[in-house]
C-alpha positions as CSV (number, residue, x, y, z in Angstrom):
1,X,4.2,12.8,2.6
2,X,5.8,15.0,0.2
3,X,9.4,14.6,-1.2
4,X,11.4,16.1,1.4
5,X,9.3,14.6,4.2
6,X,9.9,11.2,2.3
7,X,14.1,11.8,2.2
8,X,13.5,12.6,6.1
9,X,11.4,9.2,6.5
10,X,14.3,7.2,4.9
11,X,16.9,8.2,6.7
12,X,15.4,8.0,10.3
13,X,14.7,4.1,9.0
14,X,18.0,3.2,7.6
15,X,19.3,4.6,11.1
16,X,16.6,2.5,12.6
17,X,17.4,-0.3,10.8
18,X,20.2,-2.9,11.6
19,X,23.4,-3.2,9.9
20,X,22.2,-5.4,6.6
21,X,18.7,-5.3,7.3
22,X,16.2,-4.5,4.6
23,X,13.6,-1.8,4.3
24,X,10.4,-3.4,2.4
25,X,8.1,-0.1,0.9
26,X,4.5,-1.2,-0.9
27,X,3.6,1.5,-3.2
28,X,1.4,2.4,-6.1
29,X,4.7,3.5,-8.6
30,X,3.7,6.5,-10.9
31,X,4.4,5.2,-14.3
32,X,4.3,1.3,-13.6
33,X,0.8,1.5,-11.6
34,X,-2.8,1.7,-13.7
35,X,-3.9,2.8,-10.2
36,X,-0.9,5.4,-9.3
37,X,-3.1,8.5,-10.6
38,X,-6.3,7.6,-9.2
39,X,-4.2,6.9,-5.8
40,X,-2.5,10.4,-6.4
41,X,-5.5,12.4,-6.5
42,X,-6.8,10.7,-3.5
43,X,-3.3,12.0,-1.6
44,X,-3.9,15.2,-2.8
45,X,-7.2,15.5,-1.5
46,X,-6.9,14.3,1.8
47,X,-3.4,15.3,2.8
48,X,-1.1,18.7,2.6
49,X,1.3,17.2,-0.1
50,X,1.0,13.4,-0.4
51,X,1.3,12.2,-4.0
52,X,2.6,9.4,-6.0
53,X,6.1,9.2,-7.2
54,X,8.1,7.1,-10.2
55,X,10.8,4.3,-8.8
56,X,13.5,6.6,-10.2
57,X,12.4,9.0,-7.4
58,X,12.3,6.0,-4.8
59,X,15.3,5.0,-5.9
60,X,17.2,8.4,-5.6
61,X,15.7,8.7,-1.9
62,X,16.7,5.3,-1.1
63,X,20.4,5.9,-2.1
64,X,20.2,9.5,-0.4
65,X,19.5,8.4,2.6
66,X,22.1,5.4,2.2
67,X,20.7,2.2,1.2
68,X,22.0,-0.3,-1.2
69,X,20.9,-2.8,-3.4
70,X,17.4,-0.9,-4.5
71,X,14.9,-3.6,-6.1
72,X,11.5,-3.0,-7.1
73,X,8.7,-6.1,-7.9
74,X,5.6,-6.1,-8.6
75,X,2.5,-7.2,-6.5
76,X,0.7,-9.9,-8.7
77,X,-2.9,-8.8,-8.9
78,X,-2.4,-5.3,-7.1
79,X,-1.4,-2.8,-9.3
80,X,1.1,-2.1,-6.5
81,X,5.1,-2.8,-6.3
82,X,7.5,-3.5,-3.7
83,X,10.8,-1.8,-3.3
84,X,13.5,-3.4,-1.4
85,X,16.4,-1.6,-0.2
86,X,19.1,-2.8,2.1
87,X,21.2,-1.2,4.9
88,X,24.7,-1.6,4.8
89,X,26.5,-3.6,6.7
């Protein structure tokens, strides 16, 4: 997906979601990923706008679309990350 398709996404899911649930995303995070530009190119190629995008860009999303408490980890071994981000309550 491309940017606006992912603000969409997020807000369909925190509606989704119940009150002070959490949203778990695995992604290859442009910037903090080895593997983010390899993966990017590999978007680009087989879909209309898929990409890669930085956490400050998840982030922004995430809060957009009204989560809280946004935390992003690495996946050990991966080259991936996970972002957390929680519903209200």
């Amino acid at each position: 997906y491309g940017p606006e398709e992912n603000r969409a996404l997020f807000i369909r899911m925190r509606r989704s979601l119940a009150p002070g649930g959490t949203l778990v995303i695995r992604e290859f995070l442009r910037g903090m990923s080895e593997d983010a530009a390899l993966f990017a190119v590999n978007m680009l190629v087989l879909t209309p706008r898929g990409g890669t995008y930085t956490a400050t860009e998840y982030e922004s999303w995430l809060r957009e679309a009204g989560f809280e408490a946004v935390e992003i980890l690495p996946v050990p071994g991966r080259g991936t990350h996970l972002l957390f981000a929680r519903n209200p309550q």
